[in-house]
C-alpha positions in Angstrom: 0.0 0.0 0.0 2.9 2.1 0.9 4.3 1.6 -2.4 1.2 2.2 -4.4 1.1 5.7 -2.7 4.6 6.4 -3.1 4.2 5.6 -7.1 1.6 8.4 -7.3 3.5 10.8 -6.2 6.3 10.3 -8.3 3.9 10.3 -11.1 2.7 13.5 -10.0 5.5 15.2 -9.5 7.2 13.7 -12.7 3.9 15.3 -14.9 4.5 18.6 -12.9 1.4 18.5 -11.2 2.7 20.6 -8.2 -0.6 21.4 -6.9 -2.5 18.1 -7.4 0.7 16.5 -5.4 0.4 19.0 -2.3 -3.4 18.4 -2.5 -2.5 14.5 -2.0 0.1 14.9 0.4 -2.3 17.0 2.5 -5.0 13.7 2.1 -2.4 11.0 2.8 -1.3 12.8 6.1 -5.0 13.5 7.1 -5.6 9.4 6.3 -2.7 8.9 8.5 -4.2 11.0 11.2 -7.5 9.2 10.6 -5.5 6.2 11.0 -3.8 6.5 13.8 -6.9 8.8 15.7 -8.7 5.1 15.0 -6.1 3.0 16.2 -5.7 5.5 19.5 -9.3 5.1 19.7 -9.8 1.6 19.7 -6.8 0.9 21.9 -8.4 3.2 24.7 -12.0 1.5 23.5 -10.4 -2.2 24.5 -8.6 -0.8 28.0 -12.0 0.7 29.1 -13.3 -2.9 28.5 -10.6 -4.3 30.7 -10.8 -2.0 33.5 -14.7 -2.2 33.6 -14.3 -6.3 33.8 -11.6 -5.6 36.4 -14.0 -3.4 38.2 -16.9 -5.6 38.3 -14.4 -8.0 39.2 -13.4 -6.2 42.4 -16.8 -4.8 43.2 -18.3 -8.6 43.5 -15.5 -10.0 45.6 -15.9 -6.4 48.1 -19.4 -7.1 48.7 -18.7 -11.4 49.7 -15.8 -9.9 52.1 -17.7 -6.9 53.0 -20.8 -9.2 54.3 -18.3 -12.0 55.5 -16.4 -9.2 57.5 -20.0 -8.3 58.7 -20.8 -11.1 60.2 -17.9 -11.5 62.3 -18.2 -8.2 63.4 -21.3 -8.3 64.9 -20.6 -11.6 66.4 -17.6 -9.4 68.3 -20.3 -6.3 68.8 -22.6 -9.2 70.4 -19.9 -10.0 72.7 -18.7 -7.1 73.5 -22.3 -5.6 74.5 -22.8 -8.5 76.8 -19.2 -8.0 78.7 -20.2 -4.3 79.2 -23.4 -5.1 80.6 -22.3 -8.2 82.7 -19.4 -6.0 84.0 -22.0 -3.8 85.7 -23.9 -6.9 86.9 -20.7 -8.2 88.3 -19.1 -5.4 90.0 -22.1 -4.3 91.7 -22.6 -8.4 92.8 -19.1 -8.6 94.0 -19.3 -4.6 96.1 -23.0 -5.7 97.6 -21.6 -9.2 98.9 -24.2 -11.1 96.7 -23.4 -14.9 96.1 -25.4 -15.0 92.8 -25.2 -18.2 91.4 -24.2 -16.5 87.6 -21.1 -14.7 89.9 -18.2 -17.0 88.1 -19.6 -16.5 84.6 -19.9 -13.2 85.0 -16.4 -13.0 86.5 -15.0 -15.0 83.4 -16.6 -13.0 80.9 -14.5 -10.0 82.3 -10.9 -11.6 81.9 -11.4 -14.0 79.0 -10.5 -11.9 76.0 -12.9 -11.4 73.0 -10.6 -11.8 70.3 -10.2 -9.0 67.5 -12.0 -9.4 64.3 -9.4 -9.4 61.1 -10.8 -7.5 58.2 -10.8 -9.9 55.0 -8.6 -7.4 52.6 -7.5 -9.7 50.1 -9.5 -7.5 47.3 -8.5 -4.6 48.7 -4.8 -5.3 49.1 -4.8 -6.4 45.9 -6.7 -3.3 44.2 -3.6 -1.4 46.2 -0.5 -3.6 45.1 -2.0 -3.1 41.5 -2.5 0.5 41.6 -6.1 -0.4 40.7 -8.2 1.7 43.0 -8.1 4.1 40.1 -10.2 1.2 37.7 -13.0 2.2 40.5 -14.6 5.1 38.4 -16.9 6.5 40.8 -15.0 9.1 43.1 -17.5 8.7 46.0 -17.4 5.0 46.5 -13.6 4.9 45.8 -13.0 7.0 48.7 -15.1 5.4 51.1 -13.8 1.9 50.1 -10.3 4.0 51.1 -12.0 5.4 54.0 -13.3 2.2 55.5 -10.4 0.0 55.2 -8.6 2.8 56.8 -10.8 2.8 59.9 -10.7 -0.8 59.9 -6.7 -0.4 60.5 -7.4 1.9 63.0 -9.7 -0.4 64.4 -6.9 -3.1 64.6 -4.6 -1.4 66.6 -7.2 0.0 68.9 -8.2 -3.4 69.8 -4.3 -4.8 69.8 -4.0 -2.3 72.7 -6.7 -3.5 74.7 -5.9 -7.5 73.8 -2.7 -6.5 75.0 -2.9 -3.7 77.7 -6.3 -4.4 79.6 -6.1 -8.1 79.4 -3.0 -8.9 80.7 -3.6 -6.3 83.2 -6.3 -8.3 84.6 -4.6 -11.7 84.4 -2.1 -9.9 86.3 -4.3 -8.8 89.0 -6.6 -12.0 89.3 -3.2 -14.1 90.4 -2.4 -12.0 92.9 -6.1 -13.4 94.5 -6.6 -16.6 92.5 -3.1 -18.5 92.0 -5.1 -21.4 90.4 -7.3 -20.0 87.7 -8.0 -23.1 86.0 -9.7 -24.1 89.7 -11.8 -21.7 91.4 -15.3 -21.6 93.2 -17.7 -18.3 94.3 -15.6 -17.7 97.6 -12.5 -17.4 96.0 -14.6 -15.1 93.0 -16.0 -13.0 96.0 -12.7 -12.0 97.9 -11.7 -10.2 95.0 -13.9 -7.0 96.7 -10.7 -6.6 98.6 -8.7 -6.3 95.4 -9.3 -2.8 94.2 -6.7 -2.4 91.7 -8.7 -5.5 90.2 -12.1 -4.2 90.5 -10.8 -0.8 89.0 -8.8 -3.1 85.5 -12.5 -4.6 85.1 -14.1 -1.1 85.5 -11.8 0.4 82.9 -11.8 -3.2 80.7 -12.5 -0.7 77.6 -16.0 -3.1 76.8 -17.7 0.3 76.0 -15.5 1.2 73.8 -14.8 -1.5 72.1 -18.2 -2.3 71.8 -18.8 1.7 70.7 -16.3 0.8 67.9 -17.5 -2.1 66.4 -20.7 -0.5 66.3 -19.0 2.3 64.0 -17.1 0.4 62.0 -20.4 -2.4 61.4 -22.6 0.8 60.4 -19.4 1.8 57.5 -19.4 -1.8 56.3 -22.8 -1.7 56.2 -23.3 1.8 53.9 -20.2 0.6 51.7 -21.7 -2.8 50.7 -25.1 -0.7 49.9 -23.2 1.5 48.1 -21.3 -0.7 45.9 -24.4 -2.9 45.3 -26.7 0.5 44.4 -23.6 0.4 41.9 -23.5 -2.6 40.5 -27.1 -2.3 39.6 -27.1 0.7 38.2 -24.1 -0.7 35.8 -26.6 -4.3 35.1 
């Protein structure tokens, strides 16, 4: 084709046809343009495809983590609003002298930790090591997908302190009353009254807040898989 082209202008030049050859030099470089404006075209045409499969690829596997990560965060929320409001049962058992027969498993609710929920971000860690969150094209939703893993991180080390911090603290503080916790009965359970430094660690336990932040961080996973499913089906 190249050659076929390349023929006519040597004809054209040869018949000196000045004129006629700018004309079809001007066309051949506007074909060219064409050409390549095409090729550009279709090039961007087939990444957009890509990027919108990758996207609906990501969205799906959010929403099954999102409503797996759900789950066990409200199984932690449950929990935690149970040690909060045992704790109150408890210590006002333990400072009124009462031998309630539910004294021991309110004792062992308050020193027997409630392990911290892992966020599932094997989408998300992915999206990042990719440098896909981009491929998300709505601004909104790509923030708060940014937004909420970020809390969830700071949720993590909130609850690493209080694993690590408050729990011990009270394992600490229960020996010092109870050598053998692995063999205890009420008595032993109600003679920790005289332990203040105990009685304060359960007081201060952080079941509020932890409880508090679950309940944030349940209500964001919550919005963010609405979100990305009002999404999907507007893009169905």
């Amino acid at each position: 084709m190249i050659k076929f082209f390349r023929e006519i202008r040597k004809n054209l030049l040869s018949e000196g046809k000045t004129v006629n050859y700018l004309k079809y030099a001007i066309g051949e470089i506007v074909l060219v343009v064409i050409g390549i404006l095409i090729a550009i075209q279709l090039n961007n045409w087939k990444q957009s495809s890509i990027e919108s499969g990758l996207e609906k690829k990501y969205l799906i596997n959010l929403v099954t983590e999102l409503e797996q990560d759900s789950i066990g965060l409200t199984e932690n929320y449950r929990q935690l609003q149970n040690q909060a409001k045992i704790k109150n049962h408890f210590l006002d058992l333990i400072n009124k002298e009462i031998k309630h027969d539910s004294i021991i498993y309110y004792f062992e609710y308050q020193w027997r930790p409630i392990q911290p929920k892992t966020a599932i971000k094997s989408t998300y860690s992915e999206m990042i090591n990719n440098s896909h969150l981009k491929i998300i094209k709505n601004d909104t939703l790509r923030k708060k997908i940014i937004n909420f893993y970020n809390a969830y991180e700071i949720l993590e080390k909130e609850e690493d302190f209080f694993i690590q911090s408050s729990t011990k603290t009270i394992l600490n503080l229960i020996s010092q009353s109870i050598p053998n916790i692995t063999n205890y009965d009420i008595d032993d359970v109600m003679s920790l009254k005289s332990n203040n430094h105990l009685l304060n660690a359960i007081q201060l336990n952080g079941a509020f807040t932890r409880r508090n932040n679950y309940k944030k961080i349940i209500n964001k996973c919550s919005e963010l898989t609405r979100d990305i499913k009002k999404l999907q089906a507007e893009q169905n």
